[in-house]
Legacy VTK file of the C-alpha trace (Angstrom):
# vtk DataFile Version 3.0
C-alpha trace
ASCII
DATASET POLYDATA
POINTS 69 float
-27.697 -32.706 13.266
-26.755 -31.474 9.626
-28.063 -28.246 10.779
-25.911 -27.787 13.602
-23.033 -28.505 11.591
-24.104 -26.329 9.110
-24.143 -22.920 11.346
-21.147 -23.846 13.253
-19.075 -24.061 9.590
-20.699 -20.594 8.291
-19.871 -18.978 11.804
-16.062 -20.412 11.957
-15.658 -19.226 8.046
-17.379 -15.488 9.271
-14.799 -15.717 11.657
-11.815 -16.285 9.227
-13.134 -13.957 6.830
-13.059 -11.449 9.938
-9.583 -12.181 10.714
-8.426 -12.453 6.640
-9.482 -8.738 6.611
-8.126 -7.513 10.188
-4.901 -9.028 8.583
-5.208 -7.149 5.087
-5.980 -3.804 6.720
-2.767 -4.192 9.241
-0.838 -5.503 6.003
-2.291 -2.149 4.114
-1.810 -0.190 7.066
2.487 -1.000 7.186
2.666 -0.759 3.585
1.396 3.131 3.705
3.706 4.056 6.751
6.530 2.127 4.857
5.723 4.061 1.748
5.770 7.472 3.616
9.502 6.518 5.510
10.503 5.478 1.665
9.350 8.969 0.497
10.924 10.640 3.207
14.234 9.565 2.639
13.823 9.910 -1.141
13.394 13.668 -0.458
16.360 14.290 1.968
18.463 12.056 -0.538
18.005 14.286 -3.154
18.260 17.570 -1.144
21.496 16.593 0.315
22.480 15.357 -3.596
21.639 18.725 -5.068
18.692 17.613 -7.140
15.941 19.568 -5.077
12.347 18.834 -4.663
11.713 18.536 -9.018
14.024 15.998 -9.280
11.755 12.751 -10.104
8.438 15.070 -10.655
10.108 16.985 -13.116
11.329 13.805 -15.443
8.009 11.864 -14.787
5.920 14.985 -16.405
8.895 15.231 -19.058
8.833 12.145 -20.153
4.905 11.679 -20.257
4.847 14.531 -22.490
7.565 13.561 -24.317
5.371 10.145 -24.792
2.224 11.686 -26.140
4.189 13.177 -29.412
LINES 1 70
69 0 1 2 3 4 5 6 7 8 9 10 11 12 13 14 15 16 17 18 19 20 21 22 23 24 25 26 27 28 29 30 31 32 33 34 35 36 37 38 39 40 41 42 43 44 45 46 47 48 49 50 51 52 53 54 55 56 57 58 59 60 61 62 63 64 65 66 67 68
């Protein structure tokens, strides 16, 4: 009897691991298309604010080597 028990709790926690990780990949999957939309906008932002396509590039590399002195 203790075996039956057994395989019928490692199968129904195979099967929530299963679903835990069809839910983290859908979770991972929104975040990335989110991200992209984010960057989109953050590109026609600063093209129709005049700060072209170095604006944030341009100060992150500036102020890493502005860091390393």
């Amino acid at each position: 009897m203790g075996c039956v028990v057994s395989c019928i709790e490692g199968i129904l926690h195979a099967v929530g691991a299963c679903l835990i990780g069809i839910a983290n990949a859908i979770g991972a999957i929104i975040m990335f298309i989110v991200d992209g939309i984010i960057g989109i906008f953050d590109i026609i932002v600063g093209c129709l604010t005049c700060q072209g396509f170095r604006g944030r590039g341009f100060r992150r590399r500036h102020r890493t080597t502005a860091s390393r002195v």
